[in-house]
C-alpha positions in Angstrom: 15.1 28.7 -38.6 13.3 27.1 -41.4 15.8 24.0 -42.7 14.8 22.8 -46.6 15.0 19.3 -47.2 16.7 17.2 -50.0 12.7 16.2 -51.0 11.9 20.0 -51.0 14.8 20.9 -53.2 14.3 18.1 -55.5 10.4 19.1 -55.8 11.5 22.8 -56.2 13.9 21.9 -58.8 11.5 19.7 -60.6 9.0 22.4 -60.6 11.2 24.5 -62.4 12.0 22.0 -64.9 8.0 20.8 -65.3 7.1 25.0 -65.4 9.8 25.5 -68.3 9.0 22.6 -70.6 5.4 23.3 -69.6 5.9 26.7 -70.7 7.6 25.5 -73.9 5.2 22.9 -75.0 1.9 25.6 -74.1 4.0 28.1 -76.0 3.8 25.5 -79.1 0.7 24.8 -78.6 -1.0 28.2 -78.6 1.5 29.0 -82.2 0.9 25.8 -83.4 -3.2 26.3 -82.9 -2.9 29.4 -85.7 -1.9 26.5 -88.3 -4.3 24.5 -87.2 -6.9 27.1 -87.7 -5.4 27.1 -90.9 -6.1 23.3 -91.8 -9.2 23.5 -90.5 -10.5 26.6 -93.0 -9.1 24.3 -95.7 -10.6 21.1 -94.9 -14.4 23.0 -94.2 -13.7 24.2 -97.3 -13.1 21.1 -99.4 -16.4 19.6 -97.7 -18.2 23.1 -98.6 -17.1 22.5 -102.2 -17.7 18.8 -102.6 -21.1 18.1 -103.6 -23.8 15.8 -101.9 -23.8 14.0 -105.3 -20.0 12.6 -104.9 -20.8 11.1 -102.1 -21.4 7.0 -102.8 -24.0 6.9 -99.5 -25.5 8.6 -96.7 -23.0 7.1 -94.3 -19.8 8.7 -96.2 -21.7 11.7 -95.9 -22.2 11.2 -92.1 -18.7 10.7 -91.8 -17.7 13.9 -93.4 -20.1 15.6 -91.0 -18.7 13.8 -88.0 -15.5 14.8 -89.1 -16.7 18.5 -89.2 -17.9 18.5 -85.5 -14.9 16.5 -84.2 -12.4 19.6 -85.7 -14.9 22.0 -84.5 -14.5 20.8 -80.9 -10.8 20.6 -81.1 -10.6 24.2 -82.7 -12.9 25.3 -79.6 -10.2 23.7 -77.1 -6.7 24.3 -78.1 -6.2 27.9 -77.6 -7.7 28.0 -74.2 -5.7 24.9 -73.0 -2.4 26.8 -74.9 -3.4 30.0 -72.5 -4.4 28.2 -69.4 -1.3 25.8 -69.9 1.0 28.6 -69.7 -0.5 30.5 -67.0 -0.5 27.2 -64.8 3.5 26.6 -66.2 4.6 30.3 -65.1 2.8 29.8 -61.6 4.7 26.4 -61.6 8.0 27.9 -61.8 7.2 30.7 -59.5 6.5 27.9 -57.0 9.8 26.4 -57.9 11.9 29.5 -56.8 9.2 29.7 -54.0 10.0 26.2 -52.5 13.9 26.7 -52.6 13.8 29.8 -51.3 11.4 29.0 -48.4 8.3 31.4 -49.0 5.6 30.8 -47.4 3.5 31.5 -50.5 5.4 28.0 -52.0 2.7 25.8 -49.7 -0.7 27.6 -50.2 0.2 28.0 -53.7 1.5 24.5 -54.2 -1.7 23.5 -52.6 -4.0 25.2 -54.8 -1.8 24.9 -58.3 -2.5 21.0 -57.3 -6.3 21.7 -57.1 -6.7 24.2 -60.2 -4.2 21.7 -62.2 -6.2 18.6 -62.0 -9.1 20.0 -62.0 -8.1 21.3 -65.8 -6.4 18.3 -66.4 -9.1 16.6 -66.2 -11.9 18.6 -67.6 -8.9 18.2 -70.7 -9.2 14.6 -70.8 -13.1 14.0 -69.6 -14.2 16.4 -72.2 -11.5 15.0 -74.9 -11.2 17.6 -77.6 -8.9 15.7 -78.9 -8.2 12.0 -78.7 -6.5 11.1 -75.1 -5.1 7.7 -75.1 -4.9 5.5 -71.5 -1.4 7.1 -70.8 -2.7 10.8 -70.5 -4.1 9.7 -67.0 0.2 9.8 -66.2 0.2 13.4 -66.3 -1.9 13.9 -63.0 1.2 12.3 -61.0 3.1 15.5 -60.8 0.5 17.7 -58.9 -1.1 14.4 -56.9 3.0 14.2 -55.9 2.7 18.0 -54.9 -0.5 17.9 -53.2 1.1 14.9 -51.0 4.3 16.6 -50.2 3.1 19.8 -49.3 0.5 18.2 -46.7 3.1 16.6 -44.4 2.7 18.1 -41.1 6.9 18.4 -41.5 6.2 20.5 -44.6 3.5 22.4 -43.6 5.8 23.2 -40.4 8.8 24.1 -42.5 7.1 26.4 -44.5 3.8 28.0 -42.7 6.1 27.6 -39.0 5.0 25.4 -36.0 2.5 26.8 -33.5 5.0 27.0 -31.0 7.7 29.4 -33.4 4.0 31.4 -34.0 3.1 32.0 -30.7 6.8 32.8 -29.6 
């Protein structure tokens, strides 16, 4: 008889919670990326129309440039990180219900969410599409905290089985 812990309900519970916010704030992100698409057409637009004469010196003009290529990066990443945000949210809460309930599908795919979740996370902040400040590094606690909990040789047991209730 598989027993749950108060560690694995709490980690199922907060999986839950982390997969619906997570889900909210991709969900945001991916609708708030078709305004930004907007800003951005406006802006290209006001440096298409301003002259090279308005501009006092060649670093002003550099500046504008630079400013061109930053948004251009950032346009390139938000969307996907919106979609692959939500994807990784909607496994996350599947791996919620999966933990409480006692699947065995909750430790392989706890595992690997772990794995495909920092590996994004931090292609996100290597690549920095946008500016990531020294606190973004906090967000790889939850699936580091997973990846450790799952591990256990009392977790693995609980939820793959011991060789002996196997081989019985």
């Amino acid at each position: 008889m598989k027993k749950r812990t108060s560690w694995m309900t709490a980690i199922g519970s907060l999986s839950i919670f982390c997969g619906v916010l997570g889900l909210l704030l991709s969900s945001a992100i991916v609708f708030s990326s078709i305004q930004f698409e907007r800003s951005i057409k406006a802006v290209e637009s006001s440096l298409d129309q301003t002259s090279e004469r308005e501009f006092m010196n060649e670093r002003m003009m550099d500046a504008a440039s630079g400013t061109r290529d930053e948004l251009e990066t950032a346009r390139s990443m938000i969307l996907p990180d919106g979609l692959v945000s939500i994807g990784l949210s909607v496994w996350l809460i599947y791996l919620g219900i999966a933990t409480l309930r006692m699947w065995r599908s909750a430790w392989w795919g706890s595992l690997l969410w772990s794995i495909v979740s920092l590996g994004w996370l931090i292609l996100m902040i290597g690549t920095e599409p946008v500016q990531f400040g020294a606190m973004s590094w906090f967000i790889l606690i939850y699936p580091v905290t997973l990846m450790m909990s799952f591990v256990q040789s009392g977790w693995r047991a609980a939820y793959l089985g011991s060789p002996r209730e196997t081989t019985g």
